[in-house]
C-alpha positions in Angstrom: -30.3 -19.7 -27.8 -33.3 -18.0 -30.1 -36.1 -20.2 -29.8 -39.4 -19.8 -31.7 -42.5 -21.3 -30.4 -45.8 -21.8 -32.8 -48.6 -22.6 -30.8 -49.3 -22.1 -26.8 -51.7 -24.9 -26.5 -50.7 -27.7 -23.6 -47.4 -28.6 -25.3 -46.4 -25.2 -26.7 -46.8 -23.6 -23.1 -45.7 -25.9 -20.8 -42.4 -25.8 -23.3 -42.6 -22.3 -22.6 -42.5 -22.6 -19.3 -40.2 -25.5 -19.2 -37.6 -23.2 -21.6 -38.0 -20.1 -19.9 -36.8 -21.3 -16.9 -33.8 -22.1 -19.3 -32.7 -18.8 -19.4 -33.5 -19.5 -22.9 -35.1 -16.6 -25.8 -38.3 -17.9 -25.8 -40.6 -16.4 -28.2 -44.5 -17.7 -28.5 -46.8 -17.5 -31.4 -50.8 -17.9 -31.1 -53.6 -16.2 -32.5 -55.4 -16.7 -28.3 -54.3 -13.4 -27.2 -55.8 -13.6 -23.7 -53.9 -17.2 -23.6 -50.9 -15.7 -24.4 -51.1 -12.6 -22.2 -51.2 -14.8 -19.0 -48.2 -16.6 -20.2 -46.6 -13.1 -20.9 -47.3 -12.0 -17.6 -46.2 -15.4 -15.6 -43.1 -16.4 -17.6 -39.6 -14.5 -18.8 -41.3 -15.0 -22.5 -42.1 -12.9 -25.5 -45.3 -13.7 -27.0 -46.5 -13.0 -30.4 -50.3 -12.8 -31.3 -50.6 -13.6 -35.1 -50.7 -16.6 -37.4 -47.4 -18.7 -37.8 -48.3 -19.9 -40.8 -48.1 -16.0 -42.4 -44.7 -14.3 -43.4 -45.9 -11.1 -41.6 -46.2 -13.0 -37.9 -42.8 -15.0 -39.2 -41.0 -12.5 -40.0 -42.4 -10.1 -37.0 -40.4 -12.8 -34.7 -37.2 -12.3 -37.1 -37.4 -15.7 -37.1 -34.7 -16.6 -39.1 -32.2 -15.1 -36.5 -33.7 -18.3 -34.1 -31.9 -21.6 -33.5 -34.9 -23.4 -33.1 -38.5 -23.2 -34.6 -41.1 -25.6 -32.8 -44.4 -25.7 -34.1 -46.8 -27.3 -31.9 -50.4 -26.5 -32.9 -53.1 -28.7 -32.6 -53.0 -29.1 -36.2 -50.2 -31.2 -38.6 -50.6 -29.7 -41.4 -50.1 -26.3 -39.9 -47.4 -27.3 -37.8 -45.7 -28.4 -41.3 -46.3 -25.8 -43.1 -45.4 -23.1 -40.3 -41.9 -25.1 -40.6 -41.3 -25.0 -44.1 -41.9 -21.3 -44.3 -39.5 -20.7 -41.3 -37.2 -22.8 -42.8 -37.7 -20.6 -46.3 -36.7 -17.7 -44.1 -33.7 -18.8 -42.3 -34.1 -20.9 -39.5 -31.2 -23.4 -38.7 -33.2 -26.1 -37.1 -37.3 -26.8 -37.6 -39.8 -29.4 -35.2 -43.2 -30.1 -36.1 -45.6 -32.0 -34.1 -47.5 -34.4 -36.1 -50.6 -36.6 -35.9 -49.6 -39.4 -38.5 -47.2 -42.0 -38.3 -47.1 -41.8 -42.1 -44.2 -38.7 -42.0 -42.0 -41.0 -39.8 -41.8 -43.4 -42.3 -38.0 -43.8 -43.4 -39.1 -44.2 -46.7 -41.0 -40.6 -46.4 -38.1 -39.2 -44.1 -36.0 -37.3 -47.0 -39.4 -36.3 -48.3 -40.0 -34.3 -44.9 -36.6 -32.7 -45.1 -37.3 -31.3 -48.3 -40.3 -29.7 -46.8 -38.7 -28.0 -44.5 -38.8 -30.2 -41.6 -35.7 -31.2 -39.5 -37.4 -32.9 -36.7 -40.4 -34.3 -35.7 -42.3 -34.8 -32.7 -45.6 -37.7 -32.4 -46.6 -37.3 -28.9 -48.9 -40.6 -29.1 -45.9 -42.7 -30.2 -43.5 -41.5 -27.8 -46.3 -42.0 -25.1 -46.8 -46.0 -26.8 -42.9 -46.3 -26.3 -42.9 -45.7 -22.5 -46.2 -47.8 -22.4 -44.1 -50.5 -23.6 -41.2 -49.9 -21.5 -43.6 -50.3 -18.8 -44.6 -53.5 -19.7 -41.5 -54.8 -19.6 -40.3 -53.9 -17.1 -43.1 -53.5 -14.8 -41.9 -53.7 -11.3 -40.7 -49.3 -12.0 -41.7 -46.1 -12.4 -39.4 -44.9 -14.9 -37.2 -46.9 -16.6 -33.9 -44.9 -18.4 -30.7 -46.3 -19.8 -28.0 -45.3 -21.9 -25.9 -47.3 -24.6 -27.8 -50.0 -24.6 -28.5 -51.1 -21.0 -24.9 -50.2 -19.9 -26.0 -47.4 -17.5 -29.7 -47.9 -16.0 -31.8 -45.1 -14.0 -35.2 -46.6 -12.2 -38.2 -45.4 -10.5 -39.1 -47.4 -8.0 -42.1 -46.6 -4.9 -40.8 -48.6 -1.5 -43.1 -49.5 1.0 -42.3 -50.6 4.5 -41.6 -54.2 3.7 -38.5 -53.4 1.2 -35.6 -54.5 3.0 -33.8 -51.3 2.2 -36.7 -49.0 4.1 -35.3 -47.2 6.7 -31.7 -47.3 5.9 -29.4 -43.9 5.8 -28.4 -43.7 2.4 -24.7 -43.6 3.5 -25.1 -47.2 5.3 -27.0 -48.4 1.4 -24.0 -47.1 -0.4 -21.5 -49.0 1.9 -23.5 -52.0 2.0 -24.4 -51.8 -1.9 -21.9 -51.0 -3.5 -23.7 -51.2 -7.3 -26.0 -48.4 -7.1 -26.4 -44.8 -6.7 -29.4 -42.9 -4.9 -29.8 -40.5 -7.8 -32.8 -38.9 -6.5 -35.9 -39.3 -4.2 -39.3 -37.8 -4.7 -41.1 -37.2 -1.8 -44.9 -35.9 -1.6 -44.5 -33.5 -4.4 -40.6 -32.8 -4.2 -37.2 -34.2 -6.0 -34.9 -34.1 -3.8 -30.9 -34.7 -4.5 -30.1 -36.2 -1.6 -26.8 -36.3 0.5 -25.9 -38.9 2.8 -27.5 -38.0 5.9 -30.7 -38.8 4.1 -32.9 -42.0 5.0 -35.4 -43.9 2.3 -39.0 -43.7 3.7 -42.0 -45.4 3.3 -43.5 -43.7 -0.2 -40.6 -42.5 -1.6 -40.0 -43.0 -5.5 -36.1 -43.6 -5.6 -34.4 -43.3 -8.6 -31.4 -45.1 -8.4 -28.4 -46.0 -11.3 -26.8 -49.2 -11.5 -25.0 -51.2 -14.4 -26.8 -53.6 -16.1 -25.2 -56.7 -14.8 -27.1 -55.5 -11.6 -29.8 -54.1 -12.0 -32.1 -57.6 -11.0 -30.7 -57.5 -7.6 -32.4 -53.7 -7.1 -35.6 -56.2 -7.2 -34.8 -58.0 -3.7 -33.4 -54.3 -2.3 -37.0 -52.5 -2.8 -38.9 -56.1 -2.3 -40.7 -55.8 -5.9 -41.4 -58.5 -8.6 -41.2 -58.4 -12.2 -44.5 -59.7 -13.7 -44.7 -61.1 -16.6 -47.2 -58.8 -18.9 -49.5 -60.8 -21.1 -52.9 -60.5 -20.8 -53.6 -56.4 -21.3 -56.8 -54.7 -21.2 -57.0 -50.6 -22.4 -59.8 -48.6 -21.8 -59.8 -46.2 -24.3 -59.5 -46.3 -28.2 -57.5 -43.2 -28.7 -54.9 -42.6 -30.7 -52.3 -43.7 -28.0 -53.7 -47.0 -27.9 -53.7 -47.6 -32.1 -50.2 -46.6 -32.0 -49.4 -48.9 -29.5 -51.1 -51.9 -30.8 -49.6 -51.8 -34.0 -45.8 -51.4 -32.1 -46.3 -54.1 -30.1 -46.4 -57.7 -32.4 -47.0 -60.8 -31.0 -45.9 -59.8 -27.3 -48.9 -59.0 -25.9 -52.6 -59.8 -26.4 -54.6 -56.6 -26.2 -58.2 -55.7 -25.6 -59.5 -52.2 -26.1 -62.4 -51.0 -24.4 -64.5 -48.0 -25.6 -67.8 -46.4 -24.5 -68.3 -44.6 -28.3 -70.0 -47.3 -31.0 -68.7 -45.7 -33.6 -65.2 -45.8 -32.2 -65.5 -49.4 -31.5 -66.4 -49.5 -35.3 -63.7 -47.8 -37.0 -61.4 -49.7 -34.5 -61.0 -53.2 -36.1 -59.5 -51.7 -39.1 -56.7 -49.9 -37.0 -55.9 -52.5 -34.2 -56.4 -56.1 -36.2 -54.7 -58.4 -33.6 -56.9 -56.4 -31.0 -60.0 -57.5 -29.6 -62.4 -54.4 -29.2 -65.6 -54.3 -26.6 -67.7 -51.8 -26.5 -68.3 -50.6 -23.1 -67.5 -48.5 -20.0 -64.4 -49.9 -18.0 -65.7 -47.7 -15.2 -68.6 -50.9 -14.8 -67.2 -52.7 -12.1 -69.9 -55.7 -13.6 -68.3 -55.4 -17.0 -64.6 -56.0 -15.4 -65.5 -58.8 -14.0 -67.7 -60.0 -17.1 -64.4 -59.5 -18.9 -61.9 -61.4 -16.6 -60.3 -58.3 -14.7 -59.1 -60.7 -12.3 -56.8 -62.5 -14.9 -55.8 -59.6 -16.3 -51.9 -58.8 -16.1 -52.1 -55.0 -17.0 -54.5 -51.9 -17.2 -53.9 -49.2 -19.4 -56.6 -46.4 -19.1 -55.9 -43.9 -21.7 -58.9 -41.8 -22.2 -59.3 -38.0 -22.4 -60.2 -37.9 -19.0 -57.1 -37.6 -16.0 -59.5 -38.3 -13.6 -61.5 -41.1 -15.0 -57.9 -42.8 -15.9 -56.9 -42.2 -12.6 -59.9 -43.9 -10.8 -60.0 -46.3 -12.9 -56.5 -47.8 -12.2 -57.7 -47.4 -8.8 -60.3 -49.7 -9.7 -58.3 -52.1 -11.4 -55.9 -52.5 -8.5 -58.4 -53.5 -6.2 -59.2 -56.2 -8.5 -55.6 -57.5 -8.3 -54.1 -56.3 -11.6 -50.4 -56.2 -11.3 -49.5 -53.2 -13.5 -51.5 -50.3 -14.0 -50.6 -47.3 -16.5 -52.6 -44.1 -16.2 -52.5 -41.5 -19.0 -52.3 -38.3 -16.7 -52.6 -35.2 -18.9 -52.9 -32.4 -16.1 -49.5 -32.1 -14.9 -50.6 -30.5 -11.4 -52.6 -34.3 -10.6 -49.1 -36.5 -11.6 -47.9 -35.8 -7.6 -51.5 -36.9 -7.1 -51.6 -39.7 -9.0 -48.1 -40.7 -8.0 -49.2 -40.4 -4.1 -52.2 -42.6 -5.0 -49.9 -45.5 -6.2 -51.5 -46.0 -9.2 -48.5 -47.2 -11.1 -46.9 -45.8 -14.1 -48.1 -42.0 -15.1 -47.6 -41.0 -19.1 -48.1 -37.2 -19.6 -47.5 -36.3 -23.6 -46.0 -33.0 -22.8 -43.6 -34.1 -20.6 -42.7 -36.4 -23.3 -42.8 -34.0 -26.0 -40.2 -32.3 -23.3 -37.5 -34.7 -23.2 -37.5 -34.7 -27.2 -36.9 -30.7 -27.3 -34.4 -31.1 -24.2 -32.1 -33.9 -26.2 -32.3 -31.5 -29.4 -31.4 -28.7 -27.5 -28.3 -30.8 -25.6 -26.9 -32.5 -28.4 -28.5 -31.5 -32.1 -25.5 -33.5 -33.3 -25.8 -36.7 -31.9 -29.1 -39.2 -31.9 -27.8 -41.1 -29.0 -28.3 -38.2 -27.0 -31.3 -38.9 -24.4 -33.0 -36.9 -21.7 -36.1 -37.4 -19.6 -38.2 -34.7 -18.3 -40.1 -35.3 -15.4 -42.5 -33.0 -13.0 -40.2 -31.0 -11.6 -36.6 -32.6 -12.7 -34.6 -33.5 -15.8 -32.1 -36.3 -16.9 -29.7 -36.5 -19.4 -26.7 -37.7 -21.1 -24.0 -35.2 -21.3 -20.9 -35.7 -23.1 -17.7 -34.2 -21.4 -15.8 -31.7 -23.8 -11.7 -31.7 -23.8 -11.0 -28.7 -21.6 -14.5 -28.8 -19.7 -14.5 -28.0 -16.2 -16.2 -31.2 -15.3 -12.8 -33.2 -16.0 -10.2 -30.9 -14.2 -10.5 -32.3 -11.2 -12.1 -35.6 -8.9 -16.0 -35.0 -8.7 -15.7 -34.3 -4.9 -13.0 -31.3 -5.9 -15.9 -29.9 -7.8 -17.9 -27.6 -5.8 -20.9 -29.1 -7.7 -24.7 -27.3 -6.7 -26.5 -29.5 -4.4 -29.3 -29.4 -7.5 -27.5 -31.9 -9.0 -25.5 -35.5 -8.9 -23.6 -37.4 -11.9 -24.8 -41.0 -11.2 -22.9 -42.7 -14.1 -21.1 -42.5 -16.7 -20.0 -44.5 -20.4 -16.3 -44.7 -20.6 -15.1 -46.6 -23.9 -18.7 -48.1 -23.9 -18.0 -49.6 -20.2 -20.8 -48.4 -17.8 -19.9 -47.4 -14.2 -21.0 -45.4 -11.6 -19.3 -42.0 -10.1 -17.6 -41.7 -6.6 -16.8 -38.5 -5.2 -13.2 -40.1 -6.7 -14.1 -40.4 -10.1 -12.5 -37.9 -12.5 -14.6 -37.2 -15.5 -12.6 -37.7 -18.7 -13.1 -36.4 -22.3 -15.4 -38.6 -24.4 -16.9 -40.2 -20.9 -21.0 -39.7 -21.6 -22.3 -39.0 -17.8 -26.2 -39.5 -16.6 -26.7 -36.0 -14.5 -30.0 -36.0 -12.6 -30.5 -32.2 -11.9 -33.4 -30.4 -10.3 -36.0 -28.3 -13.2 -34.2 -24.8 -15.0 -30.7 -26.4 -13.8 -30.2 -28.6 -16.6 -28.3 -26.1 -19.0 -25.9 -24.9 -16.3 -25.0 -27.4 -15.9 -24.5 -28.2 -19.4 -21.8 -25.5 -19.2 -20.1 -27.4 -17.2 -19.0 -30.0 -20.0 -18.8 -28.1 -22.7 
């Protein structure tokens, strides 16, 4: 596949990256030639150094012999424009980042079309989604599911005191027979494990279950689900507006923000919010502020660091549920190790979007998660496919990957080594980074 990407700034080259090790035809765009010629040298790319909102730098891509056409500047109106002249010269399918919540509007949707854009990407609502999902649910790490809760995939740390700690995974899946170890990430590795593996103290397991079980994975790993009420952000960015105007009556949010002006424009965007103008790193203004009786933390500055340490911070004082925005991808292992809770990185959000496309441009049921240094999706098994000739364990699958579960007839149920994929059956594959479209091959 031709891909054609506008813009190597932190989402546009860690697609890039992500893509290249795709095997994909990755061609990047920027006018940074010294940014792109470290990519170029680093990455199985081709990069571009021109303007991709001019025909000439458009047209030097022959970029309407590409599949896909991503334009991810730091600018929306560029990014729209860039599209709708790709679009003019042949493109099949256009993605724009935007800044504005205004072009997702249904009622603006057709409007956007017309322009030239097919998709659309808004990093800072995708980010308020998982924020939300973390809320909820906010005894995980990650929290996936397909068709409506039928198949679930969570992230969950275990400590010593889970009753599950210790065990060989071959002794869980004969004791518990409900869930699948889908993965384990350890220090800084995913590993697919087999067996012979035990869960240790630290690991992040990310295990499948149905729905009607999942509540019992909360006695197994020794967690408990909090109810989130009481929510205090540090940070007014455009993460936290989006997020306070998604969120209704659910939870009562205050936003705190060391710029005055910020604090003044604020109101307007976040009504239902209470907004203090401060520094959340003051341990004296936590405390003047009730930290104590706070359920959950959300630090979303512009700083990785200073959201890390300050969910640090905040767990000390006892808050339940802490959410860090983590924009350097090399400190999310850090972060992760520091048990700081929940870890929202845009790009790797961004990711998953241009992964599902990519899988399934057909189908908007189609999901995928992109983490550090794995992927998730929802594959659909093609009549013919290799995937449904034979019993999984007949397979010779790679050891960087497992199926977990799959969506028969819109039943959920996990996979044995004597399951037999069949045609139709939507399967969660966990699969280690670059492995995701081989094993795509597989069921198509």
């Amino acid at each position: 596949m031709k891909i054609v990407i506008a813009g190597a700034g932190e989402v546009g080259s860690h697609l890039a990256k992500l893509l290249s090790n795709e095997n994909q035809d990755i061609i990047l765009i920027d006018e940074n030639a010294d940014k792109l010629a470290a990519l170029d040298a680093a990455y199985n790319i081709m990069t571009i150094v021109g303007c991709p909102t001019t025909f000439g730098t458009l047209r030097e891509t022959n970029v309407g012999s590409a599949d896909l056409f991503i334009a991810v500047t730091p600018y929306e109106t560029d990014n729209v424009v860039a599209c709708s002249m790709a679009k003019s010269l042949g493109v099949k399918t256009t993605v724009a980042r935007i800044a504005n919540y205004d072009y997702m509007n249904p009622a603006n949707r057709e409007m956007v079309r017309r322009m030239g854009v097919d998709r659309l990407i808004y990093p800072e609502y995708l980010a308020a989604l998982e924020i939300i999902t973390a809320l909820e649910h906010s005894w995980v790490r990650h929290w996936f599911e397909l068709h409506e809760g039928q198949i679930i995939l969570v992230g969950v740390r275990i400590h010593d005191s889970a009753p599950i700690a210790g065990m060989q995974l071959k002794d869980f899946a004969n004791t518990n027979h409900h869930f699948h170890v889908s993965a384990i990430k350890r220090n800084d590795e995913s590993i697919i494990p087999r067996g012979d593996d035990y869960i240790r103290n630290g690991d992040i397991l990310y295990i499948t279950t149905t729905r009607d079980h999942v509540h019992d994975l909360l006695d197994l790993t020794g967690k408990v689900n909090h109810r989130i009420k009481r929510v205090l952000i540090m940070g007014g960015s455009k993460i936290a507006v989006r997020l306070a105007n998604m969120v209704g009556n659910d939870f009562k949010f205050r936003i705190i923000d060391n710029d005055i002006k910020r604090c003044h424009a604020l109101p307007a965007k976040c009504e239902d919010c209470d907004i203090i103008y401060g520094d959340a790193r003051d341990p004296e203004l936590l405390s003047e502020l009730g930290i104590d009786e706070t359920d959950a933390f959300i630090a979303l500055t512009g700083s990785s660091e200073t959201n890390i340490l300050s969910c640090l911070t905040a767990k000390e004082h006892g808050v339940k549920k802490t959410i860090a925005e983590v924009e350097n991808i090399q400190f999310i292992s850090q972060a992760e190790g520091l048990n700081i809770g929940t870890v929202i990185n845009k790009k790797l959000l961004a990711s998953s979007s241009i992964f599902q496309m990519l899988l399934d441009s057909d189908s908007s049921t189609s999901k995928c998660l992109a983490l550090t240094d794995a992927e998730v999706a929802e594959l659909e098994a093609r009549p013919g496919s290799k995937i449904t000739k034979a019993p999984v364990r007949q397979l010779n699958l790679s050891r960087n990957m497992t199926l977990a579960g799959l969506i028969r007839n819109g039943q959920g149920m996990l996979i044995s080594g004597n399951t037999q994929i069949q045609p139709g059956d939507h399967v969660l594959v966990f699969c280690l980074l670059g492995s995701i479209h081989k094993v795509e091959r597989l069921f198509n």
